[in-house]
C-alpha positions in Angstrom: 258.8 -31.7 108.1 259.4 -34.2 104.9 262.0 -31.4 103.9 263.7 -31.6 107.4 263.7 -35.8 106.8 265.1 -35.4 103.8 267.9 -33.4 104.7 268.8 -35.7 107.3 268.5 -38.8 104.8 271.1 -36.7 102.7 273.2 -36.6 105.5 273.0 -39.8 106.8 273.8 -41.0 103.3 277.0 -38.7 102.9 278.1 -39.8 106.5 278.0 -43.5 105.0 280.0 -43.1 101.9 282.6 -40.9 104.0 283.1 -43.9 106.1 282.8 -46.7 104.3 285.9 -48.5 102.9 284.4 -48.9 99.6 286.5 -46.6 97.6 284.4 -46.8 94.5 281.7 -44.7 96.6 284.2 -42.0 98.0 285.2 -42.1 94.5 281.8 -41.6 93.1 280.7 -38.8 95.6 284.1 -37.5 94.3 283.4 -37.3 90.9 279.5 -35.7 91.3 281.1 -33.1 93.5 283.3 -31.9 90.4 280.8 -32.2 88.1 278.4 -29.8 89.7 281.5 -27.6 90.3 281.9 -27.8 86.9 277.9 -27.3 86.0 277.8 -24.0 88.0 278.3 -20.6 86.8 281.5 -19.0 87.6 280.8 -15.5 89.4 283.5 -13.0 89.2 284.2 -9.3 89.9 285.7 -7.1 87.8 289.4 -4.9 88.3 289.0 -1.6 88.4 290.5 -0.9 85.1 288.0 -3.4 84.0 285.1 -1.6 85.6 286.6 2.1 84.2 286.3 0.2 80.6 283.0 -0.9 80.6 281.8 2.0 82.2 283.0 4.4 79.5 281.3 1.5 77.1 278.0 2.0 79.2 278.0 5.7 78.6 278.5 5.9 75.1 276.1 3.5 74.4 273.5 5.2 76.8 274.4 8.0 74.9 273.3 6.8 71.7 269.8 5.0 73.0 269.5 9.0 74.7 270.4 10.4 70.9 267.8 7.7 69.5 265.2 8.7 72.6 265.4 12.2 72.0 264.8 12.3 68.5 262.2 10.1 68.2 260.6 11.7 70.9 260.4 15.6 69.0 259.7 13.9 66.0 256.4 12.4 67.2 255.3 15.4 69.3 256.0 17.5 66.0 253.7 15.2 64.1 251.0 14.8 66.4 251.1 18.8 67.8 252.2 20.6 64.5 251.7 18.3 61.4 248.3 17.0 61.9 246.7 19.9 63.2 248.0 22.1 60.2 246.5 19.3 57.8 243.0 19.1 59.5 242.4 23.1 59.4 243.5 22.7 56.1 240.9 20.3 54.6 238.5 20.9 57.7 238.5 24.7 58.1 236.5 24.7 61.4 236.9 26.1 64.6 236.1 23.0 66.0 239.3 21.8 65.7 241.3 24.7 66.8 239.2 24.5 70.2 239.1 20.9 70.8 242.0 19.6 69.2 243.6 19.2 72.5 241.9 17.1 74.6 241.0 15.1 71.9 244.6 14.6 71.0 245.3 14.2 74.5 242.6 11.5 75.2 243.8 9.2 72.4 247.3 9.4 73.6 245.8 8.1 76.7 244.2 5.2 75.0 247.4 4.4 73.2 248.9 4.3 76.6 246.2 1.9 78.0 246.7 -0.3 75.0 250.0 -0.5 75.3 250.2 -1.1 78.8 247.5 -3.7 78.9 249.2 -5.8 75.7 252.5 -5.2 76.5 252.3 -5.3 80.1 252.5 -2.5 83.2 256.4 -2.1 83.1 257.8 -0.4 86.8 257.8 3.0 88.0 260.5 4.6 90.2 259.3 2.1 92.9 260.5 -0.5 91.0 263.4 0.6 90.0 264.9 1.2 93.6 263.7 -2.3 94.3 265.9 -3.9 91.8 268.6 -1.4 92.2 268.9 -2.9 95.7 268.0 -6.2 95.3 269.0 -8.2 93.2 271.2 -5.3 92.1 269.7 -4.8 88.1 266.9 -3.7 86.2 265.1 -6.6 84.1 265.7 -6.0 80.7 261.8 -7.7 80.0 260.5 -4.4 80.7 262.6 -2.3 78.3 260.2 -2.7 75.2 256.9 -1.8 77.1 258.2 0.9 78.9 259.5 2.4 76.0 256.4 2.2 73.9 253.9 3.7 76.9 256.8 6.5 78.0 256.6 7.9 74.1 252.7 7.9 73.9 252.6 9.3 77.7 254.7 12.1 76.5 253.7 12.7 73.2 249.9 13.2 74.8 251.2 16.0 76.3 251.2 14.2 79.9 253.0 16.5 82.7 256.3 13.5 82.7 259.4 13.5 81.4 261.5 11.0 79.9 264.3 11.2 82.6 262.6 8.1 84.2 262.6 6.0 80.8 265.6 6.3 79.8 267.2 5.2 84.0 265.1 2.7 83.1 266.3 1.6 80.0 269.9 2.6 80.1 270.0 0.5 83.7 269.0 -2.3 81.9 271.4 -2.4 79.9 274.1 -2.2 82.5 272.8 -4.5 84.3 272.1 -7.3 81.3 275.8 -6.6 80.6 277.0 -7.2 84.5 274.8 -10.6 84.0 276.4 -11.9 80.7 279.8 -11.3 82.2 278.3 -13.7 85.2 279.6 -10.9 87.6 279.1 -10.7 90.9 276.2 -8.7 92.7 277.5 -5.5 93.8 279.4 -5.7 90.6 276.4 -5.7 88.5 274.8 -3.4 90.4 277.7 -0.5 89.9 276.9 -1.2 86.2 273.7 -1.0 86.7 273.8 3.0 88.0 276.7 3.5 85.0 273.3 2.7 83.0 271.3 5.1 85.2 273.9 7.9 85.6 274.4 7.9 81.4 270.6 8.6 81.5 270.8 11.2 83.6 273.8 12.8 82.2 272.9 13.6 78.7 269.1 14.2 79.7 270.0 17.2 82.6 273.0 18.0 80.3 274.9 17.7 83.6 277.1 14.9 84.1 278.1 15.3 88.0 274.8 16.1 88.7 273.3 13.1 86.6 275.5 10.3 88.1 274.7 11.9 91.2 271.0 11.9 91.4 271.3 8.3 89.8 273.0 7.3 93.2 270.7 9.5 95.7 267.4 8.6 94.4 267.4 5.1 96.4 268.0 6.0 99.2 266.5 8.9 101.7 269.4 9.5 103.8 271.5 10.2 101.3 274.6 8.2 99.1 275.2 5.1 100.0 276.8 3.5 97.2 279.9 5.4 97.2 281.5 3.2 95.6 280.5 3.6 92.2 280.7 7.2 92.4 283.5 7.5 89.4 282.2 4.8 87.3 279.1 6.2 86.9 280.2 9.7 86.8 282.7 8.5 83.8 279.8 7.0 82.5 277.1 10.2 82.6 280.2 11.9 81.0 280.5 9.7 77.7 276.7 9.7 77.3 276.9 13.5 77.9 279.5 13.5 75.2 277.7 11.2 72.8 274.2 12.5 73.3 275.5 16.3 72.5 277.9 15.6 69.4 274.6 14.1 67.9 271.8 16.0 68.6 274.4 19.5 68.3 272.2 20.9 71.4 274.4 23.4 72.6 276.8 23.2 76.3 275.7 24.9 79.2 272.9 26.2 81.0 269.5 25.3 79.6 267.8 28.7 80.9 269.0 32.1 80.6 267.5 34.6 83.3 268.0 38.1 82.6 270.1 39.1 85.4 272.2 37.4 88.5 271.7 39.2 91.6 276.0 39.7 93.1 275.2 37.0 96.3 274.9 38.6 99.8 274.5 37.4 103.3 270.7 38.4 103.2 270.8 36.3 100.1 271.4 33.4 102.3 268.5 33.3 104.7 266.1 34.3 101.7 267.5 31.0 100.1 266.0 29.3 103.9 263.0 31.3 103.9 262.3 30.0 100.3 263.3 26.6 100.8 260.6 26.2 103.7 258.2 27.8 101.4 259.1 25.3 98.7 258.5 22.5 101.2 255.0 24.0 101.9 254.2 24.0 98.4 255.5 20.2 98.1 253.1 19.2 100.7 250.4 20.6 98.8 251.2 19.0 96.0 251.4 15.6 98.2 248.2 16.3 99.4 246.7 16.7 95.7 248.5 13.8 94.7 246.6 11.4 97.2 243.2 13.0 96.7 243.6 11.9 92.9 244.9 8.5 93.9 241.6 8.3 96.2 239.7 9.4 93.3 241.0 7.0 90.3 241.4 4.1 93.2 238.1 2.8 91.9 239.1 2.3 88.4 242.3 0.4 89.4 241.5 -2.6 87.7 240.6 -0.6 84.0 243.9 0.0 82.5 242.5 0.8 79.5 239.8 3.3 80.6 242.3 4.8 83.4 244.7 6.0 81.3 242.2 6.8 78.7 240.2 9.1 81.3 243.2 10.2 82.3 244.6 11.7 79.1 241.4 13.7 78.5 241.7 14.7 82.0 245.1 16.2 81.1 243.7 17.9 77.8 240.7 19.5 79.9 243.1 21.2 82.4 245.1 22.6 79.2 242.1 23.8 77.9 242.6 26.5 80.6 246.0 26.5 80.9 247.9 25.5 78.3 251.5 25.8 80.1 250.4 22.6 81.7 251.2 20.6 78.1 254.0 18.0 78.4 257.0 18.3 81.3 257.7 21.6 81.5 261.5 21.6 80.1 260.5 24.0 77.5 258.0 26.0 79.0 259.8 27.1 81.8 261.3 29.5 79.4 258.0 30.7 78.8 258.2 31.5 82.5 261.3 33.4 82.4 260.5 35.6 80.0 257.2 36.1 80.1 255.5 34.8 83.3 256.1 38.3 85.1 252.6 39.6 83.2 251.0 36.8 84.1 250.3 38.8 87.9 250.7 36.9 90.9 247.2 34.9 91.1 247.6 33.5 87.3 250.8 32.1 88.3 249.9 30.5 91.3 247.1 29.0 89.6 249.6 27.9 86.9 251.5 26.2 89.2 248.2 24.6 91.0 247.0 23.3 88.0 250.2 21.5 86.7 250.4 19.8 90.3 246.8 18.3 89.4 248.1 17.8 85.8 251.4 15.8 87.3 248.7 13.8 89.5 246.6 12.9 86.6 249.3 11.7 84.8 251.1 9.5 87.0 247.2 8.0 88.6 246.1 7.2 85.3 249.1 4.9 84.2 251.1 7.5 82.2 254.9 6.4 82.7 257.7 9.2 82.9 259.6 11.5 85.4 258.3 14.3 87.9 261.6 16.4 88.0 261.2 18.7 85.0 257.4 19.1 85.8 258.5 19.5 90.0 260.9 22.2 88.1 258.1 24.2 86.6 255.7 24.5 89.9 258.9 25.2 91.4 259.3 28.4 88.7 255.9 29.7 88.6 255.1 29.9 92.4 259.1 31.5 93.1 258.2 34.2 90.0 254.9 35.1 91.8 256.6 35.6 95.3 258.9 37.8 93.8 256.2 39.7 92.8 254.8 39.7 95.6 257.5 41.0 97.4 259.7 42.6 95.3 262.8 42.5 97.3 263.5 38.9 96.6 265.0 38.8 93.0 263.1 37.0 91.0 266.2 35.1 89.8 266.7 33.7 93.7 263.1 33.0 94.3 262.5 31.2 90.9 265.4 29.0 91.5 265.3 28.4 94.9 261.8 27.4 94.6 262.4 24.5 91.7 265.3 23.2 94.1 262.8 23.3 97.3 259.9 21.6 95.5 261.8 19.3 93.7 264.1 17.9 96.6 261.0 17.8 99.1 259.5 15.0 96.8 262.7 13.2 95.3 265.1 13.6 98.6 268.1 14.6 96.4 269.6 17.7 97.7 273.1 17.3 96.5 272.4 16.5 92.8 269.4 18.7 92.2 271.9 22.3 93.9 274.4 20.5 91.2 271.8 20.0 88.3 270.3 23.3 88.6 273.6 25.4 89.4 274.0 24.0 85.6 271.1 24.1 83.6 270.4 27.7 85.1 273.8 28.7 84.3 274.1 30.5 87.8 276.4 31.1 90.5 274.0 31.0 93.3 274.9 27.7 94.9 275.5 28.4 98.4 271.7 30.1 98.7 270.5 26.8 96.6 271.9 24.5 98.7 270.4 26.5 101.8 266.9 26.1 100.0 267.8 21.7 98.7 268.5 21.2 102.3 266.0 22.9 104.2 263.2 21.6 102.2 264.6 18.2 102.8 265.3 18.6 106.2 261.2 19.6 106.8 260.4 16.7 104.4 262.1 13.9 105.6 258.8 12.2 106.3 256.9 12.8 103.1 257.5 10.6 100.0 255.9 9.6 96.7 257.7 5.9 96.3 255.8 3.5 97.6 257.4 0.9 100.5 255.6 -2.2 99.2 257.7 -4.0 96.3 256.1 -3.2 93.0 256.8 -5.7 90.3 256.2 -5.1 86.5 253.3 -7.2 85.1 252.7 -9.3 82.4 250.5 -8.4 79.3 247.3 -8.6 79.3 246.9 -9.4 83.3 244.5 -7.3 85.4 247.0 -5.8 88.5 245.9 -2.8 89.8 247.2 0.3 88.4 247.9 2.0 91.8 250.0 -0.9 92.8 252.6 -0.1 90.1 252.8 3.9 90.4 254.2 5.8 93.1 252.2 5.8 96.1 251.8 8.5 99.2 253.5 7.8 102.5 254.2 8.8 105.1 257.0 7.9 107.4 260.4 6.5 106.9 261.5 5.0 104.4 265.1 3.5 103.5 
């Protein structure tokens, strides 16, 4: 009411001086007008030429924070998994440490985690950053140092996340503290922003169409709707592509190698839908472990510290007895490929069990990083122990089709992951993988891990619950 009165006093008053034949107060309203036009910030878009530029800018520096990433990353996993270890049986010749160096390592990664997220704050998860990508269009830079620092312990502990979701993360930032120094314009900052996201994503799946891609389908369920900055942000995934490769001299081209490509038949085709309901089966199981974790941690919500402590020795206890569970599964999916076919059917099912309660662990307890890579792996060990079971599925199909299924029933993102994997598998099977992307996501349209309530990153040292900040179960629509 007194802001209603106010307003009308305002009026009233501007009513006056408009009609008054004073000129010194028409004069006066005059001069306030043009110095609050001069006070405001002046919002501008960009050409497109302009936008091209500082897209190609965006990449190459996303490809350099990537290069930087990356190799602190394997240095600290080769100094707390290979170095240390080495040193201890050296001066401690014991079995005790060969047996229990794991979940010991793994439990104070998790405290490091807790520490760091309860000092430096609890920066967003992929909730968070779909909220800002819509509104108000970037990614706060505030949360760059935090969720840099709590990624590289979560990882190096040999938690079952990648660092895909960091670096979108980081590299959106950036685009989107550039878009704000230029004083651009929303939807101008915003197509920075996913340049940011898509340089991310292009040098970590070492596929640039396939990076900028996902970067635009991950907010929303239905599929792209910011079409717009489709060729910024694939120029932009191509530069950090570029940049990330010339530094780290990781070589071009598929990331795994099968032994053999089936030549594609018709039959071929309605295995790919078989096995792309299958994979949606498996993804509900892994929803449904997912939430019976989150009921399970729920009580420790408010314990940052102890969560993500429990949780890291949770994640060395399950690689106690199965070790393939250790970190996101980039690697060790080559360990699948060549090896997981003596492994028998049951071993590999349990394999792929155990990493979905490893991923659940992970992300419950406060561990920040991706799910794809780790979706990927359940993906590859339950599709290897189908084809076993029936041989007349090549292994090849069913191991591929099966990381596509799983991974698109949870992230809704059938275009970029047939793209993504039609690369990193250096295979020509796309037609049957994008029968398998879009069944799954057809069955699946009402299952999703990111959360419909706004998260918001939180300050250090402030007690929010955990499970407010990670991605939550649901069920039903979401846009």
């Amino acid at each position: 009411m007194a802001a209603s009165f106010l307003s009308f006093a305002q009026f009233q008053k501007s009513f006056m001086s408009l009609t008054s034949h004073n000129p010194s107060t028409i004069d006066k309203s005059a001069e306030d007008l043009s110095m609050n036009d001069a006070t405001a910030p002046v919002v501008r878009d960009l050409t497109y030429t302009q936008i091209i530029f500082w897209a190609a800018a965006i990449g190459i520096a996303g490809g350099l924070v990537a290069t930087a990433y990356y190799y602190l990353l394997e240095s600290s996993i080769d100094l707390v998994w290979l170095f240390v270890p080495e040193m201890l049986q050296a001066r401690f010749p014991s079995e005790f440490i060969v047996k229990n160096y794991v979940w010991i390592a793994a439990s104070i990664g998790g405290l490091l985690v807790g520490l760091s997220l309860y000092f430096m704050g609890l920066p967003g998860e992929v909730a968070f950053v779909v909220d800002q990508v819509h509104d108000p269009g970037r990614i706060d830079m505030k949360q760059t140092p935090a969720m840099i620092v709590a990624s590289l312990f979560s990882i190096v502990a040999g938690g079952s996340a990648g660092p895909e979701a960091p670096l979108v993360q980081i590299n959106g930032s950036i685009g989107g503290w550039l878009g704000t120094r230029l004083n651009l314009s929303v939807p101008t900052v915003r197509i920075l922003t996913f340049c940011g996201m898509s340089a991310a994503l292009g040098a970590f799946f070492g596929a640039p169409l396939g990076g900028a891609l996902f970067a635009l389908e991950i907010p929303h369920r239905r599929g792209l709707e910011y079409y717009e900055a489709i060729m910024p942000a694939v120029l932009a995934a191509i530069m950090s592509f570029t940049v990330f490769r010339f530094s780290t001299g990781l070589s071009i081209g598929g990331m795994y190698h099968f032994e053999s490509i089936p030549p594609m038949t018709l039959m071929n085709l309605l295995e790919g839908a078989i096995l792309g309901a299958v994979g949606a089966a498996v993804a509900l199981l892994f929803v449904l472990v997912f939430r019976v974790v989150g009921y399970l941690t729920e009580p420790l919500q408010h314990q940052t510290i102890l969560l993500a402590t429990l949780g890291g020795l949770a994640i060395g206890l399950i690689a106690l007895v199965f070790p393939q569970t250790l970190f996101f599964g980039e690697k060790q999916i080559d360990t699948i490929i060549e090896y997981g076919a003596s492994y028998g059917i049951a071993l590999l099912l349990m394999i792929g069990l155990a990493k979905m309660l490893a991923i659940s662990c992970t992300l419950h307890s406060g561990f920040r990083g991706g799910f794809i890579f780790p979706l990927f792996y359940i993906g590859s060990a339950v599709g290897l122990a189908i084809s076993l079971g029936f041989p007349q599925i090549h292994p090849t199909i069913a191991m591929v089709c099966l990381m596509a299924a799983v991974n698109v029933a949870v992230t809704k993102t059938p275009v970029s992951t047939t793209v993504i994997l039609s690369v990193i598998a250096d295979t020509s099977m796309v037609p049957v993988i994008v029968i398998a992307s879009f069944t799954s996501f057809v069955l699946t349209t009402q299952v999703s891990l990111i959360s419909t309530q706004r998260s918001r990153p939180v300050s250090a040292g402030e007690f929010q619950p955990v499970i407010s900040d990670r991605p939550a179960i649901i069920y039903g629509v979401t846009e």
